[in-house]
C-alpha positions as CSV (number, residue, x, y, z in Angstrom):
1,X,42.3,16.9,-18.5
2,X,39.8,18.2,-20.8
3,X,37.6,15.5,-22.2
4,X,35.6,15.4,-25.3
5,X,33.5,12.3,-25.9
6,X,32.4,14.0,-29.4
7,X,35.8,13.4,-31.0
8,X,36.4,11.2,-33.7
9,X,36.9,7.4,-32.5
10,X,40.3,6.4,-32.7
11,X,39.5,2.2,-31.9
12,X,38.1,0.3,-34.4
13,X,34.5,1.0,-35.6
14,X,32.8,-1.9,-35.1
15,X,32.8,-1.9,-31.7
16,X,35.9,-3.3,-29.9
17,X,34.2,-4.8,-27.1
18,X,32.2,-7.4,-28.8
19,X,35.3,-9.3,-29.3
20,X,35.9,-10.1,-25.7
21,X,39.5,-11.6,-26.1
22,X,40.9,-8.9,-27.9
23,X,39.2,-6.1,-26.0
24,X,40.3,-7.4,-22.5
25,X,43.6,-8.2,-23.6
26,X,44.1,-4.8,-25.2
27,X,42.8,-3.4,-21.8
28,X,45.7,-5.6,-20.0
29,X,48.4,-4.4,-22.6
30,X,47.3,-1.0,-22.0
31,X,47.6,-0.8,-18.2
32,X,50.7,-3.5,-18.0
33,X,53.1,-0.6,-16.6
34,X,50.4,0.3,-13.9
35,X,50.9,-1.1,-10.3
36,X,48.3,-2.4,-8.1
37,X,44.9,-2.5,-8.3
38,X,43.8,-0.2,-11.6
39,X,40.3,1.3,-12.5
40,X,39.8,1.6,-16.0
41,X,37.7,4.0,-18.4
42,X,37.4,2.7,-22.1
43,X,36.2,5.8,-24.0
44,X,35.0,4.0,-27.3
45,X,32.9,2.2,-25.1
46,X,31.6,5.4,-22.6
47,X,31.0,7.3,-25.7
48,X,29.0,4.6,-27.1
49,X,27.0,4.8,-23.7
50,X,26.2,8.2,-23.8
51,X,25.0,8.7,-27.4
52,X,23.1,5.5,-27.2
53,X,21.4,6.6,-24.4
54,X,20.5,10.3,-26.0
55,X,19.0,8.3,-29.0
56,X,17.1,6.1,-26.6
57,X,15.8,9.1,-25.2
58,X,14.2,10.4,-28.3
59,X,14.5,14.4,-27.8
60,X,13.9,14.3,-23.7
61,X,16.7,16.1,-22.0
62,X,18.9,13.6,-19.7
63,X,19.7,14.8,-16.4
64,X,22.5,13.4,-15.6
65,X,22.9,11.1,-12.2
66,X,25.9,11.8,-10.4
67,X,26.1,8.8,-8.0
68,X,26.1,6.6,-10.8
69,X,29.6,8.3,-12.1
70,X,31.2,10.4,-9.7
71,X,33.8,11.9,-12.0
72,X,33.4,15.4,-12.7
73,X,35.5,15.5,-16.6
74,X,32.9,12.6,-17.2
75,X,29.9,14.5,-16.1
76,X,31.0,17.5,-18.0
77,X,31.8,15.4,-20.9
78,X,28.2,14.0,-21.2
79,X,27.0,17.3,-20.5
80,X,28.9,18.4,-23.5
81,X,26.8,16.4,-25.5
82,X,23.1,17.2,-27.0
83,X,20.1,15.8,-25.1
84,X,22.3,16.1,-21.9
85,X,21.4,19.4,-19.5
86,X,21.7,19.6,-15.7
87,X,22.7,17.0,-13.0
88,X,20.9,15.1,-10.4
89,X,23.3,14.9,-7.0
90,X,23.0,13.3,-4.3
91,X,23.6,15.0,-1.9
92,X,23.5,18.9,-0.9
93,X,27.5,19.3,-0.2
94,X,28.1,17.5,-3.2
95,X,25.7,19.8,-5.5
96,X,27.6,23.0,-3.2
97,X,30.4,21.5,-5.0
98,X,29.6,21.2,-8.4
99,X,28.0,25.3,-7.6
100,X,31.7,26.0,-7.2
101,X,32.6,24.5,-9.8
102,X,30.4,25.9,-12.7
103,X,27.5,23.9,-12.7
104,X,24.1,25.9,-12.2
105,X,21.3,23.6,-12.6
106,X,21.7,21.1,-10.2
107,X,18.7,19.3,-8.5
108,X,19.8,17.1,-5.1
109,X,17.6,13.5,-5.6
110,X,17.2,12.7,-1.5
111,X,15.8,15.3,0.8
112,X,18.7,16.3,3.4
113,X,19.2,16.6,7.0
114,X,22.1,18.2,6.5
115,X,22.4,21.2,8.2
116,X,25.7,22.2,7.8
117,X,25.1,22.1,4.4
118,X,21.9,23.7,4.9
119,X,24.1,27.0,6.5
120,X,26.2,27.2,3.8
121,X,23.1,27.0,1.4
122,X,20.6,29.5,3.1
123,X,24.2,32.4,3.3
124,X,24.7,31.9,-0.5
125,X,22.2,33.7,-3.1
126,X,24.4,32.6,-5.9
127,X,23.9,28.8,-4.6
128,X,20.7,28.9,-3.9
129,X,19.8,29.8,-7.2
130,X,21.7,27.0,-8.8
131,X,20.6,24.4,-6.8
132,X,16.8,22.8,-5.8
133,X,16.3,20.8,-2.8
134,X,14.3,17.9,-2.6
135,X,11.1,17.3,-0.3
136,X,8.4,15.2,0.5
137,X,7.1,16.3,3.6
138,X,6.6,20.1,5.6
139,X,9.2,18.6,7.8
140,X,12.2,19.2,5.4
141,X,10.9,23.3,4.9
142,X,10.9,23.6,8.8
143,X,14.1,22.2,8.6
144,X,15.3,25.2,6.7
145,X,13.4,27.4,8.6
146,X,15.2,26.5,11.9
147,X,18.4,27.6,10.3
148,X,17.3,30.5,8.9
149,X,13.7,32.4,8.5
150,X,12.3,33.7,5.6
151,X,13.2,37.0,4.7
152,X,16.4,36.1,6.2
153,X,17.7,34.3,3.4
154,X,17.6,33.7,0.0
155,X,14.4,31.9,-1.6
156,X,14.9,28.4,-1.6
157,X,14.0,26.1,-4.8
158,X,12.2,23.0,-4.1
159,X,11.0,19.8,-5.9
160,X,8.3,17.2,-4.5
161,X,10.0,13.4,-4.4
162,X,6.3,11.9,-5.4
163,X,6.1,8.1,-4.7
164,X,6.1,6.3,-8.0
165,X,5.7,2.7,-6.7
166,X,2.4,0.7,-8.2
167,X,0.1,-0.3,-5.3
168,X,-0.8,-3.3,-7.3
169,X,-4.2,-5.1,-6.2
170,X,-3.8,-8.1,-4.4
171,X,-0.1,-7.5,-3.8
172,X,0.1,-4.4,-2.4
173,X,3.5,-2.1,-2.8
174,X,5.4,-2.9,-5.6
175,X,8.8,-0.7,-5.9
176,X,11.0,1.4,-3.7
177,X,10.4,2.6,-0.1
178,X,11.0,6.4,-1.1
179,X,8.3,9.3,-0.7
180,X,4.9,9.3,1.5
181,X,2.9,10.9,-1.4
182,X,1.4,9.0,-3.9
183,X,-1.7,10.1,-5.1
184,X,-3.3,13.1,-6.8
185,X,-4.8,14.6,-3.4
186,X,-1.7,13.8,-1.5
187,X,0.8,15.3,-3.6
188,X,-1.6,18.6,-4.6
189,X,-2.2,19.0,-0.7
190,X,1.9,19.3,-0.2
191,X,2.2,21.2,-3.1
192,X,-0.2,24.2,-1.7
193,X,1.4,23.9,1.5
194,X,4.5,24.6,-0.2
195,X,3.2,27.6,-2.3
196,X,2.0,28.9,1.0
197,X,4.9,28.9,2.6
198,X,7.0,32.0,2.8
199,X,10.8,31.6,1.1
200,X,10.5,28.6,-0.9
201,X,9.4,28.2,-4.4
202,X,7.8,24.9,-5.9
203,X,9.7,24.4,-9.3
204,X,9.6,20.7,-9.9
205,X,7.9,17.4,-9.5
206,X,10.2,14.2,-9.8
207,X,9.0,10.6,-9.8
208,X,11.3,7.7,-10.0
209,X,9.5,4.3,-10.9
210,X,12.6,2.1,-9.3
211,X,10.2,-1.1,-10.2
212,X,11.0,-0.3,-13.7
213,X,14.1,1.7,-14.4
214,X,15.9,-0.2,-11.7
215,X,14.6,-4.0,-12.5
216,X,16.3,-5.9,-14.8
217,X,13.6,-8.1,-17.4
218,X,16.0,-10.4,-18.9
219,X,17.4,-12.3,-15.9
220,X,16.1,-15.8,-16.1
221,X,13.4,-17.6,-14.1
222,X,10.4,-15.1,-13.7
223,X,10.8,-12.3,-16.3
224,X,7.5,-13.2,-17.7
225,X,6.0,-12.0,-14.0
226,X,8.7,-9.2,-14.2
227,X,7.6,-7.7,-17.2
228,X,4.0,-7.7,-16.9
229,X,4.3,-6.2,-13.5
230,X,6.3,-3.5,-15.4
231,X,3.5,-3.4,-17.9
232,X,0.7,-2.6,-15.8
233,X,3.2,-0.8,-13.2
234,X,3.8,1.8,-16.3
235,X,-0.1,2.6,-17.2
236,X,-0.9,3.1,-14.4
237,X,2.0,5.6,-13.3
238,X,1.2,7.2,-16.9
239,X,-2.1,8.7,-15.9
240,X,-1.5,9.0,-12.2
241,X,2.1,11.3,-13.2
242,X,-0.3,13.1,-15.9
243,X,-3.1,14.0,-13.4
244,X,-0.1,14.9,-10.6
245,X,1.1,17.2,-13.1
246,X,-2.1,18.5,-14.2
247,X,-3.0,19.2,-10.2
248,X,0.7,20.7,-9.3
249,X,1.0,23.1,-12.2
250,X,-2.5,24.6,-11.3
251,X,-0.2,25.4,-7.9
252,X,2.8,26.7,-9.2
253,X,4.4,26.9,-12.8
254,X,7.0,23.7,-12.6
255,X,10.0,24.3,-14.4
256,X,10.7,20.5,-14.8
257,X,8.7,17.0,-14.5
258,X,11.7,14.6,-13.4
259,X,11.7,10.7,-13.9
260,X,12.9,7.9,-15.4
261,X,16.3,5.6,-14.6
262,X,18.7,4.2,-17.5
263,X,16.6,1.1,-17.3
264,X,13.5,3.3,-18.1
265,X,14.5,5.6,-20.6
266,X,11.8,4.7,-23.3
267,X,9.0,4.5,-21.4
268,X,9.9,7.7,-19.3
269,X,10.2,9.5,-22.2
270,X,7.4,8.8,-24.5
271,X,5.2,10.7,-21.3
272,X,4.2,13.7,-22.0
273,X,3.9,14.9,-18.9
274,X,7.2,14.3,-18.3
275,X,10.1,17.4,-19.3
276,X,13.0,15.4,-18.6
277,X,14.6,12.2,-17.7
278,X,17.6,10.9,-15.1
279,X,20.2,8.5,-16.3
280,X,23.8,7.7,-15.3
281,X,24.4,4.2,-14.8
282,X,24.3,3.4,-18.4
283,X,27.2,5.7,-19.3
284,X,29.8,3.7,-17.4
285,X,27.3,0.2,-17.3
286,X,27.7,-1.9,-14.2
287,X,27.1,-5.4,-14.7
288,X,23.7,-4.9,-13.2
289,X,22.5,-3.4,-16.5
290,X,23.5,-6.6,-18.6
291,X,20.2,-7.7,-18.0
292,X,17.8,-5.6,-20.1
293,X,16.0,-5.9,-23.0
294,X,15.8,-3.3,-25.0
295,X,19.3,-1.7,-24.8
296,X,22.8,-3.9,-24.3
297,X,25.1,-1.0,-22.5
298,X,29.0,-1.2,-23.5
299,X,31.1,-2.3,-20.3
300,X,32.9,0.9,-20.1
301,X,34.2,0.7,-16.4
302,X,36.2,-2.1,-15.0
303,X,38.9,-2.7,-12.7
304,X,42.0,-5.1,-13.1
305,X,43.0,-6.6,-9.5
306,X,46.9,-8.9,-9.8
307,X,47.1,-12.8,-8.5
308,X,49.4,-13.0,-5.9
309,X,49.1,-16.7,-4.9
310,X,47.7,-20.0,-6.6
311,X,46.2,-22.0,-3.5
312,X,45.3,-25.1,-5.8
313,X,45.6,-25.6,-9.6
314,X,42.5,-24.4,-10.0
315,X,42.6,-21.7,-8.4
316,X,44.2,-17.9,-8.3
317,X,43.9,-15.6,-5.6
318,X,43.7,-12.0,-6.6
319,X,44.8,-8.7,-3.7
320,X,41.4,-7.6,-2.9
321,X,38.0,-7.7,-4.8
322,X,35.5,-6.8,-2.2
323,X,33.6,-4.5,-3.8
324,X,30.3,-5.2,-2.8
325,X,27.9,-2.7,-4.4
326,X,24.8,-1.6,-2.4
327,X,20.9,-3.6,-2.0
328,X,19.8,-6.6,-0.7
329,X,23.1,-8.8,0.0
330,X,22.6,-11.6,-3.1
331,X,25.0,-12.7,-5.4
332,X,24.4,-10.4,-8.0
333,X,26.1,-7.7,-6.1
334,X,29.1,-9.0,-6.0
335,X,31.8,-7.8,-8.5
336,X,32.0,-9.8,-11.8
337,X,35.1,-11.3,-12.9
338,X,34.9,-11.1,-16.7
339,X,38.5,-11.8,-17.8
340,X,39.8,-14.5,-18.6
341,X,36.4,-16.4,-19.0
342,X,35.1,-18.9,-16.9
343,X,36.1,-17.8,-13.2
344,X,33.8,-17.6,-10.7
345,X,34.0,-16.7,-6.6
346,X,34.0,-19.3,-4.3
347,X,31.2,-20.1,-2.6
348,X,32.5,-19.4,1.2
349,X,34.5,-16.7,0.3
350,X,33.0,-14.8,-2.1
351,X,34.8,-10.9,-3.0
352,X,36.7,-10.9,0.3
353,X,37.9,-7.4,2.0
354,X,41.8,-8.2,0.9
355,X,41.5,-11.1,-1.0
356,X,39.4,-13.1,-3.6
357,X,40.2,-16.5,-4.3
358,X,38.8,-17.0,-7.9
359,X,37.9,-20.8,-9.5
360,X,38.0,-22.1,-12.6
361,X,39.6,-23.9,-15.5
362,X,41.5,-21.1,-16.6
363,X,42.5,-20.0,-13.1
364,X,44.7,-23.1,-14.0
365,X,46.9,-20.7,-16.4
366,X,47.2,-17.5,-14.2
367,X,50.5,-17.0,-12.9
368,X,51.6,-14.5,-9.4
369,X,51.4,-11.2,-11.3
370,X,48.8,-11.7,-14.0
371,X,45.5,-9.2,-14.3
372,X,41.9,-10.1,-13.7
373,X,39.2,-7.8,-14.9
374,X,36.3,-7.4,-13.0
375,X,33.1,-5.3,-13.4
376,X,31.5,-3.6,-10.6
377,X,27.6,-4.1,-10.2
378,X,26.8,-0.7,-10.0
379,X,28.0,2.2,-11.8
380,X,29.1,4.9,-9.5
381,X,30.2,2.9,-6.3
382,X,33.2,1.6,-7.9
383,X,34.2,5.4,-8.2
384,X,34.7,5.0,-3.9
385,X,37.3,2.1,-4.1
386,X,39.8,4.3,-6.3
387,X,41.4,7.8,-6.6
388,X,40.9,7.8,-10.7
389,X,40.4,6.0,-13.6
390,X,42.6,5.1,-16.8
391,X,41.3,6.4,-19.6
392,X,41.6,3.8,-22.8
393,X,41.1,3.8,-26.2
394,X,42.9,1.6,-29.6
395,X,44.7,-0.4,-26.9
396,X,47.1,2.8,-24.7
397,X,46.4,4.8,-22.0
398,X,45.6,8.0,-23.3
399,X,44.6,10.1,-20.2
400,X,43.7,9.9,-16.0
401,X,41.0,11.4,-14.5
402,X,40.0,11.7,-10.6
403,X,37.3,10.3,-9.1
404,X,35.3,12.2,-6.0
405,X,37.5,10.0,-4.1
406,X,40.9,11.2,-6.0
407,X,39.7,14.6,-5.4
408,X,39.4,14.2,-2.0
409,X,35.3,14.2,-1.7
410,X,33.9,11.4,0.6
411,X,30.0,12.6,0.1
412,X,28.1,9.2,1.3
């Protein structure tokens, strides 16, 4: 189906969501002739997502993440919209994909190893000027090399991944485990020895500050720590990026200066080294993204799992649920049952494989056959655990689309 997140709203304007009875129980009226587990879309609340998210941006061009949605009508749809240009994959097959299908400015976020993928790349002019690799070492351009040698192949477009962690004093590395530049020197030195290199061209720098985008500052205990770190963590990255920039573009003329996260969008943006910013996981909002300050996403994915048995009073067991999304294995990966309120996952149990016993007072009025909604805690992942998604709006189903998954595409 074609869809246009632009069109006029049909549900009501002042937000349906905020009234959590009504909203989930229009959800459950909408899917009630839908068997099994469901996934769910509400547009009013996706296209709330995606405009917020431009205005948040202020101007900067989002580059839309791809794990973090994994639907290509959505992607298009977002793309539709301006402030939106380009996608960030993540993974090379998966960006040879979206170069089939009409996409042609498509950066992959993790260097790859992939060298099937790296074939079908090197053989295709068309692709390879659509899509830009990422790197962060010589190791990933001799990579390419091995499969085919310059003047053998098409040039190949590359970006530096350049560390964006905060070395902190006294407590060291503070962020992701990602690239093994970091500094002015190091990321200059690989940028010559990419310029130098026969068959590849140097056309963008991305930086991801995952200790800021990705770290929620409205959680509980310790956001006081949490959002000085981020604080300090963000000067500091603002003159290192500038001076990165500054050193790289002396090198080669970038086309783009990458960063940023749907956590980060702000701060990201008000850089002016940076040309553009990477969000996704706002547009459909995992529960992950609750926990922020200065936005409040819409929860615009969720899936509804049925009871099937009621073990105690208090309790209803639902046909699956465990949907663990990916990091450290703590509670707040789990999914989050959000209607009705006030059930929680056993202790014990937790989201199980093929069932999840769920606790709580009103547990005590589900009956074998009744919904639970549940959000998942990251965006994109729940996109693996079903072929599409319903699309809502005023209370009906009013389309389906596919997920990866529905279409057949298993890329990590």
């Amino acid at each position: 189906m074609s869809l246009d997140l632009l069109a006029p709203q049909q549900a009501a304007a002042e937000r349906p969501w905020m009234h959590p009875a009504a909203f989930w129980q229009s959800m459950t009226d909408a899917v009630a002739d839908v068997s099994g587990p469901v996934g769910a879309v509400h547009l009013g609340a996706l296209r709330y997502n995606a405009l917020d998210m431009a205005v948040r941006a202020g101007g900067v061009p989002i580059r839309v993440a791809s794990k973090s949605v994994r639907v290509r009508e959505i992607v298009d749809a977002t793309l539709a919209i301006a402030g939106y240009h380009g996608i960030l994959a993540f993974t090379l097959p998966e960006a040879l994909w979206l170069a089939q299908n009409g996409h042609d400015d498509l950066v992959v976020g993790y260097p790859t190893a992939d060298r099937a993928a790296l074939a079908q790349l090197v053989a295709d002019a068309g692709a390879a000027a659509r899509i830009t690799l990422m790197v962060d070492s010589v190791d990933q351009l001799d990579l390419v090399d091995g499969i085919a040698a310059p003047g053998r192949r098409p040039v190949i477009r590359v970006c530096i991944d350049a560390d964006a962690s905060w070395r902190a004093p006294g407590l060291g590395h503070v962020g992701v485990r990602r690239s093994p530049v970091h500094d002015v020197a190091e990321v200059a030195a690989l940028g010559r020895a990419i310029a130098a290199r026969d068959g590849f061209a140097l056309v963008g720098l991305m930086m991801y500050e995952a200790q800021i985008a990705g770290q929620p500052d409205h959680d509980g205990a310790g956001d006081t720590v949490i959002r000085w770190m981020q604080r300090r963590s963000g000067h500091e990255l603002l003159a290192r990026r500038a001076a990165i920039v500054d050193a790289l573009r002396a090198i080669a003329p970038l086309e783009f200066v990458n960063g940023g996260g749907t956590g980060s969008i702000e701060l990201t943006a008000s850089d002016p080294s940076v040309t553009e910013v990477t969000a996704g996981s706002g547009l459909l909002a995992g529960h992950l993204f609750d926990r922020y300050r200065v936005f409040e996403p819409a929860p615009a994915a969720a899936f509804a799992l049925e009871v099937v048995r009621k073990p105690a009073a208090d309790i209803a067991t639902v046909l699956g649920g465990g949907w663990i999304a990916s990091g450290p294995p703590v509670a707040s990966r789990q999914p989050l049952p959000v209607w009705p309120e006030g059930l929680h996952t056993l202790g014990r149990e937790g989201a199980g494989e093929v069932q999840t016993p769920l606790q709580g007072e009103s547990a005590r009025a589900l009956k074998v056959g009744d919904r639970v909604w549940f959000r998942h805690a990251k965006s994109g992942e729940l996109a693996e655990r079903v072929n599409g998604y319903r699309l809502v709006e005023a209370g009906r189903v009013v389309g389906e689309v596919s997920t990866y998954r529905g279409e057949g595409k298993a890329f990590l």
